[in-house]
N, C-alpha and C positions, 0 to 999 in steps of 0.2 A: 765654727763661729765665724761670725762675719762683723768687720766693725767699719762701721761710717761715721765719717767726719767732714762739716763742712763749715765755710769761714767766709763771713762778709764781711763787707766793708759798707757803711749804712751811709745815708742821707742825712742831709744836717745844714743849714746855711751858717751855725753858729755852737762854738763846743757843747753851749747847757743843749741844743736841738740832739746835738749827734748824740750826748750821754744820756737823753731821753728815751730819744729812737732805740738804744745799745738797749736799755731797761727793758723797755717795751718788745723786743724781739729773746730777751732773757728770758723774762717771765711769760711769755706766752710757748715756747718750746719746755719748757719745766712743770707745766699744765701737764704735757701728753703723758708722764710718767707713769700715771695712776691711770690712764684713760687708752691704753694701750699695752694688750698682754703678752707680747710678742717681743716689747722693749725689754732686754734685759740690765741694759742702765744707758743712763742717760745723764750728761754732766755738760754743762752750759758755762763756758766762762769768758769772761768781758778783760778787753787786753787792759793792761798796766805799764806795757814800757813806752806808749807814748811815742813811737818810733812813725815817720810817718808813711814807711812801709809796712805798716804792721796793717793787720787786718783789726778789725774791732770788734767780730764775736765771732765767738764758736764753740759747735755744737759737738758732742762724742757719744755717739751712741753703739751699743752692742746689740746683734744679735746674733740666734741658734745657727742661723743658715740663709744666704742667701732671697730663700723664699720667704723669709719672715719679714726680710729687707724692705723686697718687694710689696709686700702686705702692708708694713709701714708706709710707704710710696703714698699708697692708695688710699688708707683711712680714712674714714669721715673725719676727724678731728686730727689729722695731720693735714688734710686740705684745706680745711677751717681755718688752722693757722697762717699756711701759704695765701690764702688769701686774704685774711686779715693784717700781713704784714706787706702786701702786694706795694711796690712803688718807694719802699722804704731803704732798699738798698739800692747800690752802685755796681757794687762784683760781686760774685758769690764763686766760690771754690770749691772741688769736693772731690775727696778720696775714700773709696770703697777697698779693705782690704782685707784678707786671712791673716790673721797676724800666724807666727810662725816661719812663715814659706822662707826660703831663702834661694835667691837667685845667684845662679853662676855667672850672669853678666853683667858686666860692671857698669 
């Protein structure tokens, strides 16, 4: 299993814009669920602590392996959205991991 996660921080010139944009980048990744059979979950959630380090959405998704990942990447309806939410963020973050592993270095 392989699990991806990644975290924006979105466009907004005004809180009700940014918690618009935050909506609009929710409900457009919560689409792929059903529209994608390689997703094995997928959970979307919009921060709360108001921090203004904190990022404002993020995405967790699982998959089998690696190549399913990949597949994901590629979609029709995972580019769809990428480009539909094009120009809407600021930074985007992202961690690909094996959960499990555990490293001897610190």
């Amino acid at each position: 299993m392989i699990k991806h996660v990644v975290m924006w921080k979105v466009s907004g010139d005004t809180p009700e814009a940014r918690r618009a944009t935050r909506e609009k980048v929710k409900q457009q990744f919560k689409g792929l669920r059903s529209l994608i059979p390689d997703l094995l979950a997928l959970e979307v959630g919009l921060d709360v602590s108001g921090v203004d380090y904190a990022c404002d959405v993020v995405l967790y998704t699982e998959f089998e392996s690696p190549q399913a990942l990949a597949a994901y990447a590629e979609h029709p309806e995972h580019l769809r959205v990428r480009r539909e939410l094009e120009g809407l963020r600021v930074a985007r973050y992202q961690v690909d991991y094996v959960p499990g592993e555990v490293s001897n270095h610190a």
